[in-house]
N, C-alpha and C positions, 0 to 999 in steps of 0.2 A: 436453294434456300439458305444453305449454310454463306454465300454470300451478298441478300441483301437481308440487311437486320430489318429493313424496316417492312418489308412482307411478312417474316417472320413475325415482330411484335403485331401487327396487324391479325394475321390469321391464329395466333394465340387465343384461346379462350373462343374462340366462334367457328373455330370447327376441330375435328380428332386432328391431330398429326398426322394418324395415317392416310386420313383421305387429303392430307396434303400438294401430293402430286398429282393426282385425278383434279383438284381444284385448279390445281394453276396451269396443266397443260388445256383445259375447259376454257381456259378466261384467256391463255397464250391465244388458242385456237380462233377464239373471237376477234381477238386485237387485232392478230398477223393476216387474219382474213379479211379485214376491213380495211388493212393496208394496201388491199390490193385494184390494183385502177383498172384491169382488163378480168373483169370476172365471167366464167362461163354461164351460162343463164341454162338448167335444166330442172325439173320438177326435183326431184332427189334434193339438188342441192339448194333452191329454195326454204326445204323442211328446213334442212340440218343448221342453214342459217339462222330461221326463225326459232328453233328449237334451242340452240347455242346462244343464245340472245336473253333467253325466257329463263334460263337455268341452270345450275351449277350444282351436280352430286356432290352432297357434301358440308353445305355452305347455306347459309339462310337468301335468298333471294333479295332483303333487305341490303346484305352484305356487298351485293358483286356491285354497283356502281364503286364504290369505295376503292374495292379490291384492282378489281379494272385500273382505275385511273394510277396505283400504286403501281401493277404490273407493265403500265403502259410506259411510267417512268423510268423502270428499271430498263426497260430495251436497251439502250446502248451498255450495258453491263450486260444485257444477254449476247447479244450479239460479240462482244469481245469474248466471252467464254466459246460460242460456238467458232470464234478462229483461232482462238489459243488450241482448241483440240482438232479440227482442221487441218492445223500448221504442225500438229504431234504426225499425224497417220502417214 
């Protein structure tokens, strides 16, 4: 959060702070799932897809297209954080 201002000013005023991380690993878990080209097909994971889909703890349901397409933007800024600490361990 503290590096893209522009989720932050986004998620400002439309939902607590604290439920800040529950939102955005909610909305990550959507995107990076939908990235994927060989997905396992089992009943379980069917729900959690459509479930994941349908809503976000936290956040108005109004919200998450918005959000999404913010957080979708940001990936290559995620994914540089997750090699910068990667490349620390």
């Amino acid at each position: 959060m503290q590096q893209s201002p522009r989720l932050r000013e986004y998620l400002d005023g439309k939902a607590l702070e604290k439920n800040w991380p529950k939102i955005i690993t909610a909305i990550l878990f959507t995107i990076e799932g939908g990235l994927m080209a060989n997905r396992m097909q089992w009943d379980l994971g069917g729900d959690i897809q459509i479930r994941a889909g349908l809503c976000c703890p936290g956040i108005s349901v109004d919200h998450i297209p918005e959000a999404t397409d913010i957080l979708g933007a940001e990936l290559p800024l995620l994914n540089q954080i997750r090699t910068d600490i990667a490349g620390k361990e």
